[in-house]
C-alpha positions in Angstrom: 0.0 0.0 0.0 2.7 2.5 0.7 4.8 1.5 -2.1 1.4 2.2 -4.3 0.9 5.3 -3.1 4.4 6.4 -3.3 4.0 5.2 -7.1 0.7 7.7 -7.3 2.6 10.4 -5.8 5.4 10.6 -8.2 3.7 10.0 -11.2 2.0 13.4 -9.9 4.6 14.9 -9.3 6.0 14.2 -12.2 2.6 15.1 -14.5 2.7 18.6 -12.9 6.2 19.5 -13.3 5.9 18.3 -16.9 2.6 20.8 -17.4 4.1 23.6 -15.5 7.4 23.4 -18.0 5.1 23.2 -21.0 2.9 26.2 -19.7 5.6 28.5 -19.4 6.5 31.6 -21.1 9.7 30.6 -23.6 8.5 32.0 -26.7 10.8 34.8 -27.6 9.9 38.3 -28.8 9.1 38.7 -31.7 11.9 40.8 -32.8 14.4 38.3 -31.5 15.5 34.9 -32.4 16.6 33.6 -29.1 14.1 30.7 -28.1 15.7 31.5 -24.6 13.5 33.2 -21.5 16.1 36.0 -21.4 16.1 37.7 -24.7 19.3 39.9 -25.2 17.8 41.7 -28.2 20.8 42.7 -31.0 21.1 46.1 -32.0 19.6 45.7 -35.3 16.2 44.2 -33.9 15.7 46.9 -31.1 12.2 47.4 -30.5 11.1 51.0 -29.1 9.4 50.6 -25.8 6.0 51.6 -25.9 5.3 54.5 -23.3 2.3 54.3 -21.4 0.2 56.0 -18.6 -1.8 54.2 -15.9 -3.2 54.2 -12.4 -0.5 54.6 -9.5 -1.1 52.4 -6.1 -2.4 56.4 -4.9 -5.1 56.9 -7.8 -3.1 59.3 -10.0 -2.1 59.6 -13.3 1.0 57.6 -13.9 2.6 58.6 -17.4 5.8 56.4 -18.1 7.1 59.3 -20.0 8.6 61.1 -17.1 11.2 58.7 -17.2 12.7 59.2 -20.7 16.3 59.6 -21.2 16.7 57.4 -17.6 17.5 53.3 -17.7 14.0 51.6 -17.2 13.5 48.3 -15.4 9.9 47.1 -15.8 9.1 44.2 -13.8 5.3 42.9 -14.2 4.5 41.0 -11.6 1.6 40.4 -8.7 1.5 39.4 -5.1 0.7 36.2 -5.3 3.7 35.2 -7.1 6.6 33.4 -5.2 9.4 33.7 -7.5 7.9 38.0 -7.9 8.4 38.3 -4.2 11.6 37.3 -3.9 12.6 39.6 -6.7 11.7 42.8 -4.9 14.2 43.4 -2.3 16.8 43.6 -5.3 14.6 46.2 -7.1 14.6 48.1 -4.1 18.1 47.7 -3.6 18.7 48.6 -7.3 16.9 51.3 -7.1 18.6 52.9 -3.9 22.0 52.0 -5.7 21.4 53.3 -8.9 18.7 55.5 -9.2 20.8 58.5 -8.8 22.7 57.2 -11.9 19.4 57.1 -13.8 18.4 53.7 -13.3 14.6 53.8 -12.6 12.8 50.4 -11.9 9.2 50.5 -12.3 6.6 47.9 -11.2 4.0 46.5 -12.8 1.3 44.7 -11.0 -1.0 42.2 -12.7 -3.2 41.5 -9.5 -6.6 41.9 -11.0 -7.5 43.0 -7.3 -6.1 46.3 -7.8 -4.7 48.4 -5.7 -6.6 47.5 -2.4 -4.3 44.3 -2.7 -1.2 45.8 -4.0 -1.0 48.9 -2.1 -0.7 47.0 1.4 1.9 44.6 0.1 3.3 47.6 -1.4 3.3 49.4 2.0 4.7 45.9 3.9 7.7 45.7 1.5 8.5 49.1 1.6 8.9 49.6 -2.1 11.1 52.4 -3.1 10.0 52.6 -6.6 6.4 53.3 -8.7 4.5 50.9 -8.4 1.4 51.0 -11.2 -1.9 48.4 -11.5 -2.1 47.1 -14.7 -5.5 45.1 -13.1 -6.3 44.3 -16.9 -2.9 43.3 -18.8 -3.3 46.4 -21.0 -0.2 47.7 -20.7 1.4 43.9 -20.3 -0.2 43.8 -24.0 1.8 46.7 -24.7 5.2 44.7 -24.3 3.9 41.5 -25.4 3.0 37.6 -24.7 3.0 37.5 -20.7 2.5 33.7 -20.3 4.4 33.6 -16.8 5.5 36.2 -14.8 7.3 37.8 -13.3 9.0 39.8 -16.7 11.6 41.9 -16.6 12.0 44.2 -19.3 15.1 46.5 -19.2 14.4 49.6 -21.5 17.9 51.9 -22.9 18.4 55.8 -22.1 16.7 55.8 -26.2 13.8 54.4 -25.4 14.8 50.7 -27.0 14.1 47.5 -25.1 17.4 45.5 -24.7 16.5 42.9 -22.4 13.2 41.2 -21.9 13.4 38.2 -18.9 10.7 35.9 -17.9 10.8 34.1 -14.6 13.3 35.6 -11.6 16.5 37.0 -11.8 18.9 38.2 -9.4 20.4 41.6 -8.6 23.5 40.8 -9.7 21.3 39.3 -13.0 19.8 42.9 -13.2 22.6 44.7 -12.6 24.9 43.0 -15.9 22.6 44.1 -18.1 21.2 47.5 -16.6 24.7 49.1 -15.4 26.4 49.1 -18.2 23.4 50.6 -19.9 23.9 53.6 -17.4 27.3 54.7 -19.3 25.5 54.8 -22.7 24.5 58.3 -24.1 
């Protein structure tokens, strides 16, 4: 009987893992080649990031905009995301180390709660960056297929996405492709 069950168990196990690897994000951009889930994108094939205004975690008028001419990170993610959580005390830490250099990490939350969710997990992490609700995937739409999450896109000082990552990266992750992004003119 135990043996039986163990059987069961890890032929679950095994199912789950198999669907979970199938239902993730891989596909790469469309202006890329790469069939990897970080997409360096070449020079040629730069895509403009697409500006875009929304709803702050206060109720105002968010308008990426402001930020042009800076290094963007923008990370969509939601709270109830494991691998999104741990991400966020590096973009805090990013943004405290770099933000004076013109790094500028934004965060995009795909909770389809809204802000009454985000705001207090917001508020508990103590995130140092702007945080926008994106409670619809309209502006995830904006930057493409969002199959798994979190995303990272990192946006150039001219407006062109270089780096679009799906599933969790590291600061040190962030920081090789953002920093020396921060020297460019």
């Amino acid at each position: 009987m135990k043996n039986t069950k163990f059987a069961v168990l890890s032929v679950f196990a095994l199912v789950t893992g198999a669907a979970l690897l199938l239902l993730a994000d891989t596909t790469p951009s469309p202006s890329s080649t790469s069939s990897a889930s970080m997409v360096n994108v070449n020079a040629a094939d730069q895509d403009v990031a697409p500006f875009f205004t929304s709803t702050d975690l206060e109720g105002k008028a968010f308008d990426l905009s402001v930020y042009k001419g800076k290094v963007l990170v923008l990370n969509f993610w939601a709270t109830w995301c494991g691998p999104c959580r741990r991400e966020i005390p590096d973009f805090i830490q990013l943004q405290d180390e770099y933000g004076i250099s013109g790094l500028q990490v934004v965060g995009i939350a795909l909770d389809e709660q809204g802000a009454a969710i985000v705001k207090p997990f917001a508020d508990k992490f103590k995130i140092n960056y702007p945080v926008v609700v994106d409670a619809k995937s309209e502006v995830a739409a904006l930057y493409g297929q969002m199959n798994a999450i979190p995303v990272t896109i990192i946006v150039d000082r001219n407006g062109k996405i270089r780096s679009r990552q799906v599933g969790m990266r590291t600061k040190a992750q962030i920081e090789a492709l953002a920093v020396p992004l921060l020297k460019e003119k």
